[in-house]
N, C-alpha and C positions, 0 to 999 in steps of 0.2 A: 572472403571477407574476414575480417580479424573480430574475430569474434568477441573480444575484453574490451576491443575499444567502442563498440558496438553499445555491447551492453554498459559501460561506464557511463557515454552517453545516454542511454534510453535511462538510466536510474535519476539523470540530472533534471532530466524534460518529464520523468514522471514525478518527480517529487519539488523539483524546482529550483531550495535551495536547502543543502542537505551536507553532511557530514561524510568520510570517505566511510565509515563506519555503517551509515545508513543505508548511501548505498551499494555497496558491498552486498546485505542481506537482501534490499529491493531486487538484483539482477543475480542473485546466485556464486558471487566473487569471493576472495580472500580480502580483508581489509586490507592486504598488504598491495597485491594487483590492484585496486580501486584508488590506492594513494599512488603508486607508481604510473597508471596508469594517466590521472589528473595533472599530475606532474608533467604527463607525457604533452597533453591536449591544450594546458595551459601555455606554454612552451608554441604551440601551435595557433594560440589565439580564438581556442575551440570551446574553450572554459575561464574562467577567474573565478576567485577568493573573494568576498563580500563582506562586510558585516565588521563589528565586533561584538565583545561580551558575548551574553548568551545567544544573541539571534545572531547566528553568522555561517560560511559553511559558502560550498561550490556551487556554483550554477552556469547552463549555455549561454556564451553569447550567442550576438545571431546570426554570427557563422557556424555557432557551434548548434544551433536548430536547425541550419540548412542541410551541415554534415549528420546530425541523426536523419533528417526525412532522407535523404539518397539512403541508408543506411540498413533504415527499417523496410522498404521496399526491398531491398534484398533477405531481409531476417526474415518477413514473412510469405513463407512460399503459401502451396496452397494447402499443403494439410495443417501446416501450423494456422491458416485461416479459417479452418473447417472447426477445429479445437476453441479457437478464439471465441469465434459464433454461436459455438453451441456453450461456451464458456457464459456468455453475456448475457445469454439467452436465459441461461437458470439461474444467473447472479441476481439479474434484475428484479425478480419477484421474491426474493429472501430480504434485498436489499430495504425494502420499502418497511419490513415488519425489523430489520435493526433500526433507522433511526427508531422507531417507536419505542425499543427498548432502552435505546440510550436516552430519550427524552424520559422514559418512567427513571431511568438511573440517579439522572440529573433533577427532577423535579417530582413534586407531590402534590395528589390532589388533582389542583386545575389545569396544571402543567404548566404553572408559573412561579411557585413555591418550592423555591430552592430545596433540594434532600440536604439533610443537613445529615445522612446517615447515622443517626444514633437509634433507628427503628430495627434489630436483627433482622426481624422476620419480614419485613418487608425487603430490606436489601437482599435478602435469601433466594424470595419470588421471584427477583427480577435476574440476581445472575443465572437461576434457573431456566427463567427463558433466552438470555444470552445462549447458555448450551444450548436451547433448542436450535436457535439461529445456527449456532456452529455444526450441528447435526447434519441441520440441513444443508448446507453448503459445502458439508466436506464431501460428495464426491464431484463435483462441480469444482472442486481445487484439482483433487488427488488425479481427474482426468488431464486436465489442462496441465499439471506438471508431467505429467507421464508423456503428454505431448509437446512442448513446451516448456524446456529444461529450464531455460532461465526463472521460470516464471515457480520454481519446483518450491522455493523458498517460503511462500504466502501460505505455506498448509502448515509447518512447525512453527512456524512465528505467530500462528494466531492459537495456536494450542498453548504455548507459552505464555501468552498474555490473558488466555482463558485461566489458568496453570493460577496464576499471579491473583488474577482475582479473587478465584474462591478462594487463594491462601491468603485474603486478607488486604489483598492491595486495592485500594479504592482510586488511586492513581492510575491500575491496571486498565481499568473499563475503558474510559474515556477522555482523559488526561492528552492536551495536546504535548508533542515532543517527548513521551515519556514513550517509545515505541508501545504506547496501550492498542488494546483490539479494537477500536476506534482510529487509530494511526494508520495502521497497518492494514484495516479493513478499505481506509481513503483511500492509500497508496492503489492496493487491488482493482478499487475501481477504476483510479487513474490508469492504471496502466490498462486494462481492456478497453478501454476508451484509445489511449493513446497507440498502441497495438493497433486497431483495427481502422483507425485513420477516421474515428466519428467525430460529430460536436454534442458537447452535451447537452441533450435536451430537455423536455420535461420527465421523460419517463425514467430520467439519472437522481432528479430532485426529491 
């Protein structure tokens, strides 16, 4: 299996509609492989170009989700499914206590009053438990990339947007299109979803 065209697709079907740039980091590529690459697919009728302005960027046709499903039945054998599983498995219950935190991020009070961040010490509290969340999930990454190379990516890109935050980035948290730890945390759960061939249920929500 050609493994860049692979993962070029898997980054389109997990994010949808995305930048070569974006996904590049979602599948572990060079931006330069992930532009040559789409070039390739497009050309093949496996991808197109969308959009203008700011909301724009590649995404599958549906030829080009027919060739990820033959694809990804080859990408995951069975240990890469054993890693998946037990992936999903410890992602799920961290999962449910980030939104909580992104909703304290986003809102004050009743949880429907806007944070307008001008309170320190409260914005402080809450990126504080953000690092809990990230605590807890790093070995739940750092396995799954150790088994699961493509996937190796999702543990420095959320440390970097951790990084951003306390250094003052309030975009970093939660911020859609800004690759924030909220972006990048979606993407994660897309992809173990899309990986492992489920439907989202209620226990994703």
């Amino acid at each position: 299996m050609d493994d860049g065209r692979f993962r070029t697709l898997h980054a389109l079907r997990v994010k949808g509609l995305t930048s070569p740039a974006v996904a590049a980091e979602i599948v572990s590529l060079s931006e330069s492989d992930a532009q040559a690459r789409l070039t390739e697919l497009e050309a093949e009728g496996l991808v197109r170009h969308r959009g203008a302005g700011r909301v724009q960027g590649w995404t599958l046709t549906k030829e080009g989700k027919a060739a990820h499903a033959e694809l990804l039945a080859d990408a995951v054998d069975a240990d890469a499914r054993a890693a998946l599983d037990a992936a999903y498995d410890g992602f799920l219950p961290v999962n449910g206590d980030f939104k909580e935190v992104c909703t304290a991020w986003q809102t004050r009070g009743d949880g429907t009053t806007p944070n307008d961040h001008t309170d320190a010490a409260y914005d402080a509290a809450v990126i504080e438990r953000l690092a809990e969340v990230d605590a807890r999930v790093d070995g739940v990454l750092r396995d799954l990339g150790g088994a699961v190379d493509r996937m190796a990516g999702y543990r420095p890109r959320l440390t970097d947007a951790l990084a951003r935050v306390r250094d003052g980035d309030a975009t970093a948290f939660t911020a859609p299109m800004t690759a924030s730890y909220h972006d990048v945390w979606m993407e994660l759960h897309q992809d173990l979803i899309v990986s492992l061939g489920l439907t989202r249920g209620a226990a994703d929500e």
